[in-house]
C-alpha positions as CSV (number, residue, x, y, z in Angstrom):
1,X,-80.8,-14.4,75.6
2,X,-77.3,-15.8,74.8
3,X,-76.2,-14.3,71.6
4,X,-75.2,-16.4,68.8
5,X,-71.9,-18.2,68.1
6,X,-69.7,-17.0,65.4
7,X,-70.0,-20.2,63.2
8,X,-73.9,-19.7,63.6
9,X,-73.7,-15.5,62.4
10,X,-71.7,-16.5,59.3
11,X,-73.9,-19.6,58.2
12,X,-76.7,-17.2,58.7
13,X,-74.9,-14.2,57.3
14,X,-73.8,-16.5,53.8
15,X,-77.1,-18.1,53.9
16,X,-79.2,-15.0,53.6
17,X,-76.8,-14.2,51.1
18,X,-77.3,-16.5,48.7
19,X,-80.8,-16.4,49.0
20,X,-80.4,-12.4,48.5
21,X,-78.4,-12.1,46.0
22,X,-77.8,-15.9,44.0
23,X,-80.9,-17.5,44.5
24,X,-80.8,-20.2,42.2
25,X,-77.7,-21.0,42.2
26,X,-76.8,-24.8,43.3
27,X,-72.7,-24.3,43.4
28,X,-70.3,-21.9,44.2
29,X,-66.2,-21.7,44.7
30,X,-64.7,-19.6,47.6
31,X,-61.4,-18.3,47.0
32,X,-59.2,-19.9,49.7
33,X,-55.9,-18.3,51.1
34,X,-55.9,-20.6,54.5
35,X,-56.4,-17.2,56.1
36,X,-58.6,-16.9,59.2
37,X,-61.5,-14.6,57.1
38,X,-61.0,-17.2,53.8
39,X,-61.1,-20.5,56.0
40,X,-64.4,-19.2,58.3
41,X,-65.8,-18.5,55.0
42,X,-65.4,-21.8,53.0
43,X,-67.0,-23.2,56.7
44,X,-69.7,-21.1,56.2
45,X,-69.8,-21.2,52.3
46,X,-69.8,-25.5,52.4
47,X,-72.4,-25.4,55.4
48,X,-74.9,-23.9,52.5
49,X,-74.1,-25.4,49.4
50,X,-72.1,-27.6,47.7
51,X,-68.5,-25.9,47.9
52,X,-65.2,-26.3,45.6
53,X,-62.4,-24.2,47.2
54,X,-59.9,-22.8,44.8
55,X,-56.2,-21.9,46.5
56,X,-53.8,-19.9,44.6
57,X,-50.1,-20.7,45.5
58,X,-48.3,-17.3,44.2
59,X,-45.2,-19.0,45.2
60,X,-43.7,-15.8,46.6
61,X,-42.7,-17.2,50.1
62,X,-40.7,-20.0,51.3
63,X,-42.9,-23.3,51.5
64,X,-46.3,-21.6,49.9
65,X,-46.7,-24.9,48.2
66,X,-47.2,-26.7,51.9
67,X,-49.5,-23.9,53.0
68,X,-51.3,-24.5,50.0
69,X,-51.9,-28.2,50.6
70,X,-52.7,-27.6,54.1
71,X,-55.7,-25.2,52.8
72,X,-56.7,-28.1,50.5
73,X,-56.8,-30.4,53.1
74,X,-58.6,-28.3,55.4
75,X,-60.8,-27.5,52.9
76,X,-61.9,-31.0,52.3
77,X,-62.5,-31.6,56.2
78,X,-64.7,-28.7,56.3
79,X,-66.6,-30.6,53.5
80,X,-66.2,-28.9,50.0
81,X,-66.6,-31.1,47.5
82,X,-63.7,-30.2,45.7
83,X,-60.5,-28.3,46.8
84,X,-57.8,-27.1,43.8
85,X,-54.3,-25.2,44.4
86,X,-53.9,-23.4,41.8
87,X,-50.4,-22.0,40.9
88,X,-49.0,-19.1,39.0
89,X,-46.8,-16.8,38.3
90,X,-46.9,-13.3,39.4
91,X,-45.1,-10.4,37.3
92,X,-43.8,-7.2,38.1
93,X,-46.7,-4.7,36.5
94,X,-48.3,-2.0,38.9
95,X,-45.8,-3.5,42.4
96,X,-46.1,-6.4,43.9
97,X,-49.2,-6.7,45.3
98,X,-50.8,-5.3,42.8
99,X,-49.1,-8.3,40.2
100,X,-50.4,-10.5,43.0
101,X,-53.8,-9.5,42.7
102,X,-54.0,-9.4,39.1
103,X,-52.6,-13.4,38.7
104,X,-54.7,-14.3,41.6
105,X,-57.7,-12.9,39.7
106,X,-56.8,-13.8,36.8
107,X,-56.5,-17.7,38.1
108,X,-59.8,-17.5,39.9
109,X,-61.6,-16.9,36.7
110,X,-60.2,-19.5,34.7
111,X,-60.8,-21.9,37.5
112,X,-64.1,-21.5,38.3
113,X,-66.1,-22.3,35.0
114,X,-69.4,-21.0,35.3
115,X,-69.8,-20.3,39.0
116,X,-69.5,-17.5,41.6
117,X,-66.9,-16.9,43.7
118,X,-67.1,-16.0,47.4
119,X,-64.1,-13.5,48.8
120,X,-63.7,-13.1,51.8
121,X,-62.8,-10.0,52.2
122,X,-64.9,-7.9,55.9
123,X,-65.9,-4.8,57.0
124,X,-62.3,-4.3,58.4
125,X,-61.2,-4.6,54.7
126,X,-63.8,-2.4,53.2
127,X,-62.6,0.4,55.9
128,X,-59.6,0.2,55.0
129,X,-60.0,0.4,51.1
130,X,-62.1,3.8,52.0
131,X,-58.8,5.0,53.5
132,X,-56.8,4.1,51.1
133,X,-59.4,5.8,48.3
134,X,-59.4,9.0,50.6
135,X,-55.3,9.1,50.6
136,X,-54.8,8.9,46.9
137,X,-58.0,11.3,46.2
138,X,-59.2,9.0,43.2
139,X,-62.8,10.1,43.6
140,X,-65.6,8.7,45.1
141,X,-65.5,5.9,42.7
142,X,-62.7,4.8,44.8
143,X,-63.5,5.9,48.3
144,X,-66.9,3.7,47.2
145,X,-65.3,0.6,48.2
146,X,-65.9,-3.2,46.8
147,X,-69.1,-4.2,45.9
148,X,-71.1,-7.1,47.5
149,X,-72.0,-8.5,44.4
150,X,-69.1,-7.5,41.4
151,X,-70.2,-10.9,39.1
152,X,-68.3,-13.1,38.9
153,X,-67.1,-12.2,42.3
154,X,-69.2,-12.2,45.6
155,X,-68.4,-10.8,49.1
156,X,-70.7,-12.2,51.4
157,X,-68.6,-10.7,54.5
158,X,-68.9,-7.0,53.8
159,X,-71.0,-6.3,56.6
160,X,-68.9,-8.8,59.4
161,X,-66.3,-7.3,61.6
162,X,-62.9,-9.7,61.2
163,X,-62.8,-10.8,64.8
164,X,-66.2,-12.8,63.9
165,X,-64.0,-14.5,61.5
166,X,-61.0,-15.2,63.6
167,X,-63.6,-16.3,67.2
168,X,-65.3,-18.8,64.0
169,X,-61.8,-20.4,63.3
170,X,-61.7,-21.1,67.0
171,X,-64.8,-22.2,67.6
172,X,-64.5,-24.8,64.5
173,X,-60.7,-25.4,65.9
174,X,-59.2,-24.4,62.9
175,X,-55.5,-23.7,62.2
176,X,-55.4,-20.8,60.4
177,X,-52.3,-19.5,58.4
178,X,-50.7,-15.7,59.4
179,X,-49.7,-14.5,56.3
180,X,-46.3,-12.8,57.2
181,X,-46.9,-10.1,54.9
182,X,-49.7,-9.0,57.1
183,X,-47.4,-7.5,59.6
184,X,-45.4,-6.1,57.3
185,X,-45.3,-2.4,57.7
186,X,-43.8,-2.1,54.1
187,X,-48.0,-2.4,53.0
188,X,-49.5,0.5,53.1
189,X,-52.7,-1.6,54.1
190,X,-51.1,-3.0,56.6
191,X,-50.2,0.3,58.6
192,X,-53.5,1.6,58.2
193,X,-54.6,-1.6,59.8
194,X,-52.3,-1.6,62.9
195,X,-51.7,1.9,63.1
196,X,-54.1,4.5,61.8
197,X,-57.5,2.7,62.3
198,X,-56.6,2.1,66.0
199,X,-55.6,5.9,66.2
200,X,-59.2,7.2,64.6
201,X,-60.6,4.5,66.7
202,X,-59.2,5.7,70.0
203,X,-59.6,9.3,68.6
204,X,-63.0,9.3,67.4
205,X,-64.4,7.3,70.3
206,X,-65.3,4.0,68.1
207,X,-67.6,3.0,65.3
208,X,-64.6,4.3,62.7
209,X,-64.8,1.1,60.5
210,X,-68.4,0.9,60.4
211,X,-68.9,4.6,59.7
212,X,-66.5,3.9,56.9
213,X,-68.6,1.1,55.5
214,X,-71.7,3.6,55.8
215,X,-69.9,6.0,53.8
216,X,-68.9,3.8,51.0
217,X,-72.5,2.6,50.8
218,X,-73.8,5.8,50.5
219,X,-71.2,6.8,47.8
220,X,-71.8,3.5,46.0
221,X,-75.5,4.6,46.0
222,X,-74.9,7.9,44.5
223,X,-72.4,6.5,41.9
224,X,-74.9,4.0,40.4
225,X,-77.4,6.3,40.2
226,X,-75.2,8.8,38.3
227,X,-73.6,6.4,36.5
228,X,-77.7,5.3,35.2
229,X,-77.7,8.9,34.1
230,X,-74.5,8.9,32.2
231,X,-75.2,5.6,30.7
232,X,-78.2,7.0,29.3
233,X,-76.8,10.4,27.5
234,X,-74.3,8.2,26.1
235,X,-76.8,6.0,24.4
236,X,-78.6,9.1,23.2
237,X,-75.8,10.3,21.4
238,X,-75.6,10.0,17.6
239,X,-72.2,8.2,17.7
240,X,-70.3,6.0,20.0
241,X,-67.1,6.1,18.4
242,X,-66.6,9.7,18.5
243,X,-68.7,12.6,21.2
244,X,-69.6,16.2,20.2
245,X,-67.8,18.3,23.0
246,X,-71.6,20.1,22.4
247,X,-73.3,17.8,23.9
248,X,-70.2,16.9,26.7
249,X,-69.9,20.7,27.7
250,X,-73.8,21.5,28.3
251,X,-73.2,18.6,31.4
252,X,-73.0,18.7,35.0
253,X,-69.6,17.9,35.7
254,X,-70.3,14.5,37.4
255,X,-72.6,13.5,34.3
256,X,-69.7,14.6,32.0
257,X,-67.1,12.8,33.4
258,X,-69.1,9.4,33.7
259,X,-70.4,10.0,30.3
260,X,-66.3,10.2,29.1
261,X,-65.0,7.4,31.5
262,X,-68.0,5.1,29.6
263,X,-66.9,6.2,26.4
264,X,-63.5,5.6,26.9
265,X,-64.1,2.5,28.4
266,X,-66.5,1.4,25.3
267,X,-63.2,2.2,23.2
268,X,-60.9,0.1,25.1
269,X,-59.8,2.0,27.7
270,X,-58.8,0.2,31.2
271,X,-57.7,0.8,34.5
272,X,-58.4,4.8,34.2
273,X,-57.5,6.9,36.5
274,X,-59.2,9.7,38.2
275,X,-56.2,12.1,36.7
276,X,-56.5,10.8,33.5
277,X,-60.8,11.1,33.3
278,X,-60.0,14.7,34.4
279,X,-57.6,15.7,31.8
280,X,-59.6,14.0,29.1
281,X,-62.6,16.3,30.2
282,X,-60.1,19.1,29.9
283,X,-60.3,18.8,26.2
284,X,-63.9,19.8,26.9
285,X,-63.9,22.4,29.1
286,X,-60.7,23.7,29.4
287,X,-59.5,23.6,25.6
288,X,-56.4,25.8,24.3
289,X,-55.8,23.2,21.7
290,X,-53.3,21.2,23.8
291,X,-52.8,17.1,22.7
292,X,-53.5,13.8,23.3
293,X,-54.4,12.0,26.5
294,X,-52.9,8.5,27.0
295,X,-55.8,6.4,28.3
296,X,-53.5,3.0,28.4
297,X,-53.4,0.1,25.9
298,X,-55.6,-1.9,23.2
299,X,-55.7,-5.3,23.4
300,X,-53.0,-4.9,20.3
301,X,-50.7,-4.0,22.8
302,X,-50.7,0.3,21.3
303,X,-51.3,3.1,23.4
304,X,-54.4,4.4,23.2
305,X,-55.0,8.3,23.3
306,X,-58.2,10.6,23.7
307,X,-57.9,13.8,21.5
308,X,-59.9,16.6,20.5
309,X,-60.9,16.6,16.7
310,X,-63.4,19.1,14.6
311,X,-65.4,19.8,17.8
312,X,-65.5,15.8,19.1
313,X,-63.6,13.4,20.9
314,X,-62.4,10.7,18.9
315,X,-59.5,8.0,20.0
316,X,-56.9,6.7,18.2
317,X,-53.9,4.0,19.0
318,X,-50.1,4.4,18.5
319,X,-47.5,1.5,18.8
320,X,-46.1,1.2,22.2
């Protein structure tokens, strides 16, 4: 039997999808770089339902504006009903492609009104954010990859290799753009792409990037359901706005510090870090009276610390 052609897996692949994990809903975006992965997606996506692609120019490379209107263009003859470039402005906050991400983002969700967006990021990408989770030792949290369904945002792709992607854009006859930062050995991302998966690859005999997809499933399992756990002690406590180190220090550890990475979240808290979610349980378990823990910003623009107080954790805000 002749084994299905790469437009046909993602139609199929996007379709079960949405009736997996959207049914009901009658429109969607898909965010649209011109990429091979983005552009066999917004195929896929439009083939299904009716399709608006949003493009974000970040206007950080010669002619992005022309690439942009190419994507819109190709976008429309792939039959969304509705193609947008959407331009912005990227800052300098966290490096640069972390500032890209965050405008990107951030433009996405203005754009979109009340519908999902599809991203289309692969398996190849979710192997490699398990890497980069493993290098920096940010916890399982990390190493747990992106999630299928993250609402607003939906990755249909998570469980299709990238060369399904690229055989689709050639199948369709599609012009896809090659981002040059891609091949830029600068990215970390982009050496563990070219260089390190290939090496475990050759090393480990194959199967690297799907037994790194496993694994982040499996942790993403675990995490939820002790995440459940911590969510409940958290609502059994007699105060949200302050935690008796009591009722912290009687915890498993991986209870406790999803229990204080809630809390700290509930105060307005954002972006934590691994680092800092240990050094705020610290104040539970390992207290000689020592300070503070910066925990980042309020939406006032103050720094926002964790402290211990009269036997509790309590937070409190100084100007930046």
């Amino acid at each position: 039997m002749d084994r299905p052609s790469a437009v046909a897996t993602l139609r199929a692949t996007v379709a079960g999808f949405a009736t997996d994990f959207l049914p009901g809903v009658t429109s969607w975006c898909v965010a649209l770089s011109g990429g091979p992965d983005s552009l066999a997606l917004t195929a896929a996506a439009a083939a299904a339902l009716p399709t608006t692609a949003l493009i974000v120019d970040h206007g950080l490379q010669a002619g992005s504006d022309e690439i942009a209107e190419v994507a819109r263009r190709q976008a429309h003859d792939l039959g969304c009903v509705d193609a947008r470039v959407l331009r912005v402005t990227v800052g300098a906050s966290g490096g640069p492609e972390a500032a890209a991400r965050t405008a990107r983002y951030a433009a996405l969700g203005a754009a979109r009104g009340v519908a999902p967006v599809l991203l289309a990021h692969t398996l190849d990408d979710q192997a490699e954010t398990v890497l980069l989770g493993l290098g920096r030792g940010s916890g399982a949290r990390s190493i747990a990859g992106m999630r299928a369904c993250d609402p607003p945002w939906y990755r249909p792709l998570l469980g299709v290799r990238r060369g399904i992607t690229h055989d689709a854009c050639a199948e369709l006859a599609l012009t896809a753009w090659d981002d040059p930062h891609n091949h830029d050995a600068r990215f970390t991302r982009v050496r563990l792409r070219t260089e390190v998966l290939p090496l475990l690859e050759d090393v480990l005999g194959g199967g690297v990037a799907e037994a790194l997809a496993r694994t982040a499933a499996a942790l993403r399992e675990d995490t939820d359901a002790l995440d459940g756990v911590a969510e409940t002690v958290l609502g059994d406590t007699e105060s949200t706005e302050t935690v008796a180190v009591t009722a912290l220090a009687e915890l498993p550890t991986a209870v406790r510090r999803r229990v204080i990475r809630r809390w700290l979240l509930g105060g307005g808290a954002a972006n934590l870090t691994d680092k800092q979610i240990r050094a705020v349980d610290a104040l539970v378990t390992a207290w000689h009276g020592q300070g503070g823990v910066a925990v980042g910003s309020d939406l006032r623009q103050q720094r926002l610390f964790a402290a211990r107080r009269d036997g509790r954790l309590t937070m409190y805000t100084q100007p930046v």
